[in-house]
C-alpha positions in Angstrom: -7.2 -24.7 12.1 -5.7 -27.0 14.3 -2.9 -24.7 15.6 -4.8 -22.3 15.8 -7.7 -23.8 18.1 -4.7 -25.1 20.1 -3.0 -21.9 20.6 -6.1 -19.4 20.5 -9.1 -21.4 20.8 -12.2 -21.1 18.8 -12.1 -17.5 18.2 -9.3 -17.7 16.5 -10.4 -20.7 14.3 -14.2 -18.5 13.6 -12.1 -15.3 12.5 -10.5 -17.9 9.4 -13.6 -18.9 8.8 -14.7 -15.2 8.3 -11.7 -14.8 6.1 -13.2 -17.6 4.0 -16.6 -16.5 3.9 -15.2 -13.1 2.7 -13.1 -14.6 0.4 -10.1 -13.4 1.5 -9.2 -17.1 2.2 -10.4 -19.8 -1.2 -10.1 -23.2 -0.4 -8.5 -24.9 -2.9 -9.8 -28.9 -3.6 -7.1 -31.8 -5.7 -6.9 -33.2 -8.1 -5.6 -36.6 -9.1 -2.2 -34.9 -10.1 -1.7 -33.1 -6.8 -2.6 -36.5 -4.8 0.2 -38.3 -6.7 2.8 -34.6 -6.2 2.2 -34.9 -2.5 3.2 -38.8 -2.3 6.4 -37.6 -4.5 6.8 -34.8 -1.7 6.4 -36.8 1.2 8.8 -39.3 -0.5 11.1 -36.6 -0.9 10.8 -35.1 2.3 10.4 -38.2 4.2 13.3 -37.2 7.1 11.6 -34.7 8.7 8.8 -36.1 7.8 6.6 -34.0 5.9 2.8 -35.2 6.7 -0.2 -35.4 4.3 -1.4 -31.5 5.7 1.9 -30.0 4.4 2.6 -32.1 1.0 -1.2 -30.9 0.1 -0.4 -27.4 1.0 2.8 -27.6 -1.1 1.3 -29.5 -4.0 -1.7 -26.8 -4.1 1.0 -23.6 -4.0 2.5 -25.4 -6.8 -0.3 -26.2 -8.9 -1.7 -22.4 -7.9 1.6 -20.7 -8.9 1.5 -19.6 -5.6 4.3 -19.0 -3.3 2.7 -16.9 -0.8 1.7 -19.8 2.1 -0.2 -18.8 5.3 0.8 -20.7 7.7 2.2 -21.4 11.4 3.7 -24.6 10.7 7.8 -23.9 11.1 8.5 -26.3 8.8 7.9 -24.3 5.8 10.9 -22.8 6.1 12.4 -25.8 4.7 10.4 -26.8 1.6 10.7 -25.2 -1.3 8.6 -24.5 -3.8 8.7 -26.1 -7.1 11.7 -27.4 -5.7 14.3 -24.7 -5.4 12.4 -21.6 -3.9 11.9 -20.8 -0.5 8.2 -20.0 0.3 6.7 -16.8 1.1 5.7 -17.9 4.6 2.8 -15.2 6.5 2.7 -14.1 9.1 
């Protein structure tokens, strides 16, 4: 949401929303497993750094079995999921 108000404002940020409400887009909320995955991941990942936004996104794809990840954050290209696959990064 953030990159996308910075880069295209709120109309950009209500069209996700619509995504969501459609279900197109499912949040996903942690659990106590996931909390303690993304301080292993952040560990892990600690040079680039990875922050808490990424290490949840990570630790949900895993949890998910989901290597698809929506996202504009370039970083992406570098984490790997469940640790030796590259993601599925859209767009």
């Amino acid at each position: 949401m953030y990159l996308l108000s910075r880069y295209s404002g709120w109309s950009a940020q209500q069209e996700l929303w619509g995504y969501v409400a459609d279900q197109i887009l499912v949040l996903h909320f942690n659990g106590e497993d996931e909390q303690a995955r993304m301080q292993v991941l952040m560990e892990q990942y600690r040079d680039l750094p990875m922050d808490l936004a990424d290490a949840s996104l990570v630790a949900a794809a895993e949890t998910l079995n989901q290597k698809r990840i929506f996202t504009l954050d370039r970083d992406f290209q570098i984490y790997r999921f469940k640790g030796n696959q590259p993601f599925d990064v859209v767009p």
